[in-house]
C-alpha positions as CSV (number, residue, x, y, z in Angstrom):
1,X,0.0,0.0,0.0
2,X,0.9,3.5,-0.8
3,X,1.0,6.2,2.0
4,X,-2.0,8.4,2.6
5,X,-2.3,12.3,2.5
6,X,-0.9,14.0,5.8
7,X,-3.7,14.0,8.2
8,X,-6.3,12.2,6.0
9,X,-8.1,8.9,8.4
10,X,-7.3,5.9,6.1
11,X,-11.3,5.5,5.9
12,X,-11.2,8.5,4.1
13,X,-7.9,8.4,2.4
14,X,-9.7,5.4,0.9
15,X,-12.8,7.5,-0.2
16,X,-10.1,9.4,-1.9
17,X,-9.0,6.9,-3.9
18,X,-12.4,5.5,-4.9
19,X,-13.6,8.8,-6.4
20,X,-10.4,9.8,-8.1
21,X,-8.8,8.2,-11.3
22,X,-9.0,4.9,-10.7
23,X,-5.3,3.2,-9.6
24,X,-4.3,0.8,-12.8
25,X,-3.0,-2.6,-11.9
26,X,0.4,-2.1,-13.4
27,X,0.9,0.6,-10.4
28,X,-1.1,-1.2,-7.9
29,X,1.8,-3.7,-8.4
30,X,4.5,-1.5,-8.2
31,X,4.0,-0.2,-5.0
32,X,2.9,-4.0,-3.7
33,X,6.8,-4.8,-5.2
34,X,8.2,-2.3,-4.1
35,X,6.9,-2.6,-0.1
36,X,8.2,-5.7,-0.5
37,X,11.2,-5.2,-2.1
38,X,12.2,-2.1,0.2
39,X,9.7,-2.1,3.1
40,X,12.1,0.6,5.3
41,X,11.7,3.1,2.1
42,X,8.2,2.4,0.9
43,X,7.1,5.8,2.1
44,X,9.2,7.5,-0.1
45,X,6.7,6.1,-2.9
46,X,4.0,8.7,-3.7
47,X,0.1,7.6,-3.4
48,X,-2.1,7.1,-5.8
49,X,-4.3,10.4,-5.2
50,X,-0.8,12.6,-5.9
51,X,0.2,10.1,-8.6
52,X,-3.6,11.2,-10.8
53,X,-2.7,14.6,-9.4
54,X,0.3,15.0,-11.2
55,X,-0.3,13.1,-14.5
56,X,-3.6,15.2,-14.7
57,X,-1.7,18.6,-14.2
58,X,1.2,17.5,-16.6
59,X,-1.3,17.4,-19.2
60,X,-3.6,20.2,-18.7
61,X,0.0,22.5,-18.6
62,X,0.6,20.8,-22.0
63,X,4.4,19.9,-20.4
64,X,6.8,18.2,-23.2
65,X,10.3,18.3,-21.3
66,X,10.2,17.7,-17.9
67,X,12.5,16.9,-14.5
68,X,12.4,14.8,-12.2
69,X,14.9,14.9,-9.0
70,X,14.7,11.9,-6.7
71,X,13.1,9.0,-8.9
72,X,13.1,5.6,-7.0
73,X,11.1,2.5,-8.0
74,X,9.1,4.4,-10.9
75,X,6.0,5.2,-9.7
76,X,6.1,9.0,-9.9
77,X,7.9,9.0,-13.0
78,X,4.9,6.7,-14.6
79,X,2.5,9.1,-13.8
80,X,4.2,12.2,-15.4
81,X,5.4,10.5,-18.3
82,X,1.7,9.0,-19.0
83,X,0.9,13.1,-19.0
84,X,3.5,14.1,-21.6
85,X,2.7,13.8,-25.5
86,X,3.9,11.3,-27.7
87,X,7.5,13.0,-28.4
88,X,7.6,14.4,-24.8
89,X,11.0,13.6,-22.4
90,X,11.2,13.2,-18.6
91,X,14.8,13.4,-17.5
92,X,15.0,11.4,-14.2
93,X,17.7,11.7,-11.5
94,X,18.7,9.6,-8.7
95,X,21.5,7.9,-7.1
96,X,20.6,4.1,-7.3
97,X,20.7,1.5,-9.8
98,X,19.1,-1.0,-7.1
99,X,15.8,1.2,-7.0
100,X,15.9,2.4,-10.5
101,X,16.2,-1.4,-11.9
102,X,12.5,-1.7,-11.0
103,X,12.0,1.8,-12.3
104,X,12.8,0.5,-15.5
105,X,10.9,-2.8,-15.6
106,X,8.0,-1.0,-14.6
107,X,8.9,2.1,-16.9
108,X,8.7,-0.8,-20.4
109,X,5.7,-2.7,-19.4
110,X,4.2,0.9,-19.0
111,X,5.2,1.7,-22.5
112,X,6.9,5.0,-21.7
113,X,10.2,4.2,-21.4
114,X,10.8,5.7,-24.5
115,X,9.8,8.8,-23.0
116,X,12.3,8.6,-20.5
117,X,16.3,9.0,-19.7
118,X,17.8,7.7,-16.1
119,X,21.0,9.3,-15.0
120,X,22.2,7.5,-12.0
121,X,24.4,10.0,-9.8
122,X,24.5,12.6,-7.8
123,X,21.4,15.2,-8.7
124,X,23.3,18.1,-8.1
125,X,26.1,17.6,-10.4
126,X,23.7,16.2,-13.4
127,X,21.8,19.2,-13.1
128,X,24.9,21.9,-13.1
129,X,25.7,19.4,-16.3
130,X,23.1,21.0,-18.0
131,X,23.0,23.9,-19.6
132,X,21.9,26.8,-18.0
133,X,19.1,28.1,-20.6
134,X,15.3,27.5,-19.8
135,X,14.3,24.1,-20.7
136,X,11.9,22.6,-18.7
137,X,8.4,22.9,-18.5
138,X,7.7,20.9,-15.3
139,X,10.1,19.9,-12.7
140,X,9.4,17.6,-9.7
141,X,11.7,17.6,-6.4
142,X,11.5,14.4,-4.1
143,X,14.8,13.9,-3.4
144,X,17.0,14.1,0.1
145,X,15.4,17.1,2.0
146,X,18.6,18.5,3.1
147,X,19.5,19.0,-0.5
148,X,16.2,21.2,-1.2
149,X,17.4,24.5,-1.7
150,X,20.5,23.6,-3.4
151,X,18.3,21.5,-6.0
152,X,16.1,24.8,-6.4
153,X,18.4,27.0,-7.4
154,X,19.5,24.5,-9.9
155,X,16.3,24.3,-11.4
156,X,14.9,27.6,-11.7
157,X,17.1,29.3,-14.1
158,X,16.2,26.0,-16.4
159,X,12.4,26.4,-16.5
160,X,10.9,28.3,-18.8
161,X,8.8,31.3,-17.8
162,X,4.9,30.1,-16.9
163,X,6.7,26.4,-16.0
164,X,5.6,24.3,-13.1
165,X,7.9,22.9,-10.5
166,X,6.5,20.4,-7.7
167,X,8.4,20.1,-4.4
168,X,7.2,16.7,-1.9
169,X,7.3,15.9,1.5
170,X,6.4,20.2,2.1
171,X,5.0,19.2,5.4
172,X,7.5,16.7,6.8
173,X,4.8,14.9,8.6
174,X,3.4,18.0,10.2
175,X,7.2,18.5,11.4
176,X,8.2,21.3,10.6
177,X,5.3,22.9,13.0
178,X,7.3,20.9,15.8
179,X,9.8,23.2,17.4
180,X,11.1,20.1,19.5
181,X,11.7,18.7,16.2
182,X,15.6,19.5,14.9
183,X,16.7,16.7,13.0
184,X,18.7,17.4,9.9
185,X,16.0,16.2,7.4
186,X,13.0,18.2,8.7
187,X,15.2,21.4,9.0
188,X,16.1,21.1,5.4
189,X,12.3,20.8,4.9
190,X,12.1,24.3,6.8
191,X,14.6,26.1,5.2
192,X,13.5,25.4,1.8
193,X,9.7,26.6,2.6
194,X,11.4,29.4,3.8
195,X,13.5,30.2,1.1
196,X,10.5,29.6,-1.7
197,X,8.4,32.2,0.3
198,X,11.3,34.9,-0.2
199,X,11.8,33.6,-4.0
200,X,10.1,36.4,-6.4
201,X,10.8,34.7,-9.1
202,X,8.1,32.1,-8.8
203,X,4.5,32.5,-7.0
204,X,3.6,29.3,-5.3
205,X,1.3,27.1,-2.6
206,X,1.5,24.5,-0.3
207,X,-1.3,21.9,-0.3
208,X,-1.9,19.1,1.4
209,X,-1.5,16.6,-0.7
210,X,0.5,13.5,0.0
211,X,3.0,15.0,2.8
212,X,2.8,18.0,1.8
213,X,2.9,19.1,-2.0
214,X,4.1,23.0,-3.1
215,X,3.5,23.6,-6.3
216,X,5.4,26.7,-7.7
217,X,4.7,28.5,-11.3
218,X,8.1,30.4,-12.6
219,X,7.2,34.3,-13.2
């Protein structure tokens, strides 16, 4: 099973998921693999209400070249590139080969791995690999928290005015209200709020959606 939206009863999480797009079996077994697979890390997997969120809003900003920071077993990656046209590319970043081997399994019997190119390595250092000019219409950050900020500024000056960028995990679990809470992970979480609400160059919100889902739109 997929994690619920922050604060949502699983009763109604479930209610949710009944009367949204409904979940497809291919990533119904995804997330059943990947639970088993990595059960410590199977929270790090969106759910399916942010997965029909995300495919629905890739489409309706008519996105053909998008990001994606922090890519795991697939899932979230699935669900953007089912949103991009026929010729349309998702870059995807992350660090593993052991979760990005399922990524890719998943990515063919979805049919859009042709849509798609995995760089395994640090995210930071494939994205200053890039060149700097606007490229991207929509960019999605769900990477380590820590990292945020630095990720950000990154990706800004390569999105092209009017494009959408997505930041998870914005609520940290209701966290970052916690002022007893200091570890390193939920701090990075509240210093990159923080630094988007003193960003001019986008205009954003934070819903809650998932655990937590900003959603930013380059000026």
């Amino acid at each position: 099973m997929t994690r619920s939206s922050e604060g949502v009863s699983p009763a109604l999480h479930a209610y949710i998921v009944d009367h949204s797009q409904p979940v497809d079996p291919l990533l119904a077994e995804l997330a059943e693999e990947t639970a088993r697979l990595f059960p410590d890390f199977k929270g790090m997997q969106i759910g399916p209400e942010q997965g029909a969120f995300t495919t629905l809003l890739t489409q309706l900003s008519g996105t053909r070249n998008a990001v994606e920071i922090g890519t795991f077993t697939g899932y979230s990656s699935i669900c953007f590139a089912r949103g991009l046209p026929e010729d349309g590319t998702l870059l995807a970043l992350d660090i593993s080969e052991e979760w990005t081997s399922v990524a890719r399994k998943y990515w063919e019997r979805a049919g859009v791995a042709d849509r798609i190119t995995l760089r395994i390595g640090p995210a930071l250092e494939s994205l200053r690999a890039l060149p700097e000019e606007p490229q991207f219409d929509l960019a999605f950050l769900d990477a380590d928290k820590e990292g945020y900020v630095g990720y950000w500024e990154e990706l800004v000056p390569r999105m092209r005015a009017g494009g959408l960028l997505l930041a998870d995990n914005t609520l940290s679990h209701g966290r970052v209200i916690d002022p007893e809470e200091t570890s390193a992970h939920v701090q990075g979480i509240r210093d990159f709020n923080e630094h988007l609400v003193n960003d001019d160059r986008v205009e954003q919100v934070l819903l809650p959606i998932g655990d937590g889902l900003t959603l930013a739109r380059k000026l």
